[in-house]
N, C-alpha and C positions, 0 to 999 in steps of 0.2 A: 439424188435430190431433184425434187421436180420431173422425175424422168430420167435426169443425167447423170453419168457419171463425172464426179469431180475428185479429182485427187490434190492431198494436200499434205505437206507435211507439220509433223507438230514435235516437239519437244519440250521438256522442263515441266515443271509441276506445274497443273494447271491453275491451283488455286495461286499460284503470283500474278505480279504486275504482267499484263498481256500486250505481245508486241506482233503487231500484223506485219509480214513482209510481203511487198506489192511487186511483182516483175515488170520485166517489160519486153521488148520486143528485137530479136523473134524468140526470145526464150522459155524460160518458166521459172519456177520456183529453185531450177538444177544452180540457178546462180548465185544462191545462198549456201549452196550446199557446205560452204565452208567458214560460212558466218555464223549458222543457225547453233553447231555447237557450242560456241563464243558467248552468243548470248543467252542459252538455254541454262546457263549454270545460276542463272539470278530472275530467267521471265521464263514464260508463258510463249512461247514462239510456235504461229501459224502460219505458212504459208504457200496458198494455195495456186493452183495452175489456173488459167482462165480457160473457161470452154473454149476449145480450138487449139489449143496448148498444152506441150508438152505431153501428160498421162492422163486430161481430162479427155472427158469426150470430146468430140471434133463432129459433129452433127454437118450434113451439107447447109449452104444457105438460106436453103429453102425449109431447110426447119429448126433455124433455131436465127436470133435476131440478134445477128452479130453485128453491134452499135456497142458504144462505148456506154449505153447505158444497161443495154442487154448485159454484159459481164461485170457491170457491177452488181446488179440485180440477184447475180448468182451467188458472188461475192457476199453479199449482205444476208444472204439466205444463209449463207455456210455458217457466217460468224455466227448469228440467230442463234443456229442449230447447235452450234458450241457454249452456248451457252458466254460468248464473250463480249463483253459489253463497255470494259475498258479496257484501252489498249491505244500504244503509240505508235502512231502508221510509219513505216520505211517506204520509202514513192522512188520506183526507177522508170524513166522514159513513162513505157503505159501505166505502170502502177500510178502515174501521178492523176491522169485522170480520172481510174477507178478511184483513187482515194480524197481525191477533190470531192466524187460524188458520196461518196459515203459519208464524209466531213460534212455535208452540205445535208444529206440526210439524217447524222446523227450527229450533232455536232457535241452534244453530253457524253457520247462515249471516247470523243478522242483527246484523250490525255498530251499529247504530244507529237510532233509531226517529224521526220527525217525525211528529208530529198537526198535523192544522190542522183546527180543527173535528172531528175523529177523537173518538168517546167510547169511554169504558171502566170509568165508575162512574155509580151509579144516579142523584147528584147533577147530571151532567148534563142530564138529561131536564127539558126545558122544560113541567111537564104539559098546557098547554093543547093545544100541537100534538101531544104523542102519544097524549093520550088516546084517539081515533079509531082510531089503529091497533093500540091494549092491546081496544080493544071489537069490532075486526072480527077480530085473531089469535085473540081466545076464542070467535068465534062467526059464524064466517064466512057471514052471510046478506045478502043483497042488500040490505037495507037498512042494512047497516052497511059495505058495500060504499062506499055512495054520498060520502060526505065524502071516503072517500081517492080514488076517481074523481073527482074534485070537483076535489083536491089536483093532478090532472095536467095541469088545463087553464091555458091563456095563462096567464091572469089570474095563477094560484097559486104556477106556476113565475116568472113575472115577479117573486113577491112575494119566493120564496127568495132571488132575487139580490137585490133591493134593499132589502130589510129589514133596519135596524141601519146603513146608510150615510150618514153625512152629507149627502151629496151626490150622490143617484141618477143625477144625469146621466151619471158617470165610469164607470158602467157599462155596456158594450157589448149591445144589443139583440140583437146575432146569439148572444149565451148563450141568450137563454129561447127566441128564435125557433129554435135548433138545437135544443133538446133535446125541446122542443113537436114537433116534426116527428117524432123518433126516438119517442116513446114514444107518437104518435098512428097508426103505423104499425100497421095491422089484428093483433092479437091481442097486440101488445103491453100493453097496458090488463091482461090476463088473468096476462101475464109478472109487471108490477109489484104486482096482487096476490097471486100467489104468493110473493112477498119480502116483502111488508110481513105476511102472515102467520105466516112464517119469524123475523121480527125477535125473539121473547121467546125465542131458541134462541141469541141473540148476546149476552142478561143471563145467562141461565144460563152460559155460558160465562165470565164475570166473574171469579170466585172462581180457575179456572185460570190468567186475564189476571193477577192481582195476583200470583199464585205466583210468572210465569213473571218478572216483574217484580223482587220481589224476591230472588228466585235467580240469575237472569242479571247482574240491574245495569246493566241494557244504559242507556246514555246516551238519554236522550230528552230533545227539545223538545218545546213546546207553544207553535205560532203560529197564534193564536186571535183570529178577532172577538169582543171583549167585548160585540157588542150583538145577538148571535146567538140568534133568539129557537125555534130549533132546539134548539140544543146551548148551553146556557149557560155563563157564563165558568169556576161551580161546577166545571164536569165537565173543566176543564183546571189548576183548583186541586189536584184530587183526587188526579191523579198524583205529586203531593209526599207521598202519603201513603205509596205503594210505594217510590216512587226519589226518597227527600228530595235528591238530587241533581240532580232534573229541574229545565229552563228553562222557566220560563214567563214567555212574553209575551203582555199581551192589548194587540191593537190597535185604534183606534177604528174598526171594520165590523161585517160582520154575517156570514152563513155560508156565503159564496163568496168569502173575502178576499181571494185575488187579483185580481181581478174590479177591485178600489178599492184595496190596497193591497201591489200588485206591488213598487211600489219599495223599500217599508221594508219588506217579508218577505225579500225575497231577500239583502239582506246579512245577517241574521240567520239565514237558514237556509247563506249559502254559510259565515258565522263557523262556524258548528255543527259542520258536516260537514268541513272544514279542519282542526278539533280532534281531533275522532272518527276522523277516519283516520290523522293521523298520532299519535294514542296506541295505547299499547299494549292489547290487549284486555286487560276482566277477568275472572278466573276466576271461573267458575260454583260459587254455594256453596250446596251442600245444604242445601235446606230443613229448619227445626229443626222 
């Protein structure tokens, strides 16, 4: 596409209701790998890696424009090409951004919105872990480099997954050892600081998120680890504040919640999605 390869997964018969699943970070679409059957029995399920991710291409920096608007860009191409037009977004970590934008550029194609761990108010930010990457996006010198390179080794990515879970064991080793692999791949390292500099381009964008929120109406959940020391439980309360109508549920995990708690997210997101498609959409109303 465009040049690039992009690899995506799809299931279920295409003519159903279409349900985009967004990854995040440092993963890919591997982290659905156990959800996509779940919901493939009743939708349409897409979901793609972002260039620099997983089994897309990984182009150097210097040829491909790795911003948070650059991978939706591609994103938006994919869906085009599929021919899918409605569909209810899943947002984790980076998927929320992607899908903010995509929301923001198509706001008629999306039926319904699922966060899990996805932010979209300042409240979420956990400040311990992002302070590093507020200090390297304003000043991108090698020594500020160093803690978010820091952030991509075993040890870090091991802690994303197992952090906030009761019971680390129930978490599968082949997450941190795949993603470790992908993002240790020669110039990758330079990929994910191009992103983590990119990131205060995805607050500013906020204030358009809340518009698009209260304008649309669009039906959103929030299935959240409440011990997510990432994106905290704040940042999935906060959406009550745009769509007093949103669901929120916080579950006891941390910021890869399917990982520990596959069983009790998936009837909550298959109840959601059951609703949401067979109601009727709601009319878009002009911002006052």
């Amino acid at each position: 596409m465009n040049g690039l390869d992009v690899f995506y997964r799809e299931a279920g018969d295409p003519g159903g209701p279409g349900v985009v699943l967004l990854h995040g970070t440092p993963t890919s679409s591997f982290m659905f790998r156990d959800l996509i059957p779940r919901l493939a029995e009743d939708y349409h399920v897409v979901a793609p890696d972002y260039i620099g991710f997983g089994l897309s291409g990984a182009p150097r920096t210097d040829e491909f424009d790795y911003t948070f608007d650059g991978l939706t860009d591609v994103v938006d191409a994919l869906l085009t090409d599929l021919s899918l037009h409605d569909y209810a977004l899943y947002v984790q970590d980076y998927g929320a951004p992607v899908g903010w934008r995509l929301a923001l550029r198509h706001p008629e194609h999306v039926t319904a919105v699922i966060t899990q761990n996805g932010n979209a108010y300042d409240e979420g930010f956990v400040p311990a872990f992002w302070e590093p990457l507020w200090r390297y996006a304003g000043h991108r010198t090698p020594e500020n480099a160093v803690p978010l390179l820091d952030a991509l080794s075993l040890d870090m990515i091991r802690w994303q997954y197992t952090h906030g879970v009761p019971d680390p064991a129930v978490v599968s080793p082949d997450t941190w050892m795949h993603d470790y692999y992908q993002v240790s791949r020669p110039g990758n390292p330079e990929i994910q600081l191009a992103l983590f500099a990119d990131y205060p381009s995805n607050v500013a964008l906020y204030p358009a998120v809340h518009d698009y929120f209260r304008s649309s109406r669009v039906p959103l959940l929030a299935v959240w680890g409440r011990n997510d020391e990432i994106f905290g439980p704040d940042g999935a309360r906060a959406f009550m504040r745009d769509l007093p109508d949103a669901e929120i549920h916080l579950l006891d995990g941390g910021h890869f919640l399917l990982e520990s708690h596959l069983d009790e997210a998936t009837p909550i997101i298959r109840d959601f999605l059951a609703r949401t498609f067979t109601a009727p959409r709601q009319p878009e109303r002009t911002p006052s």
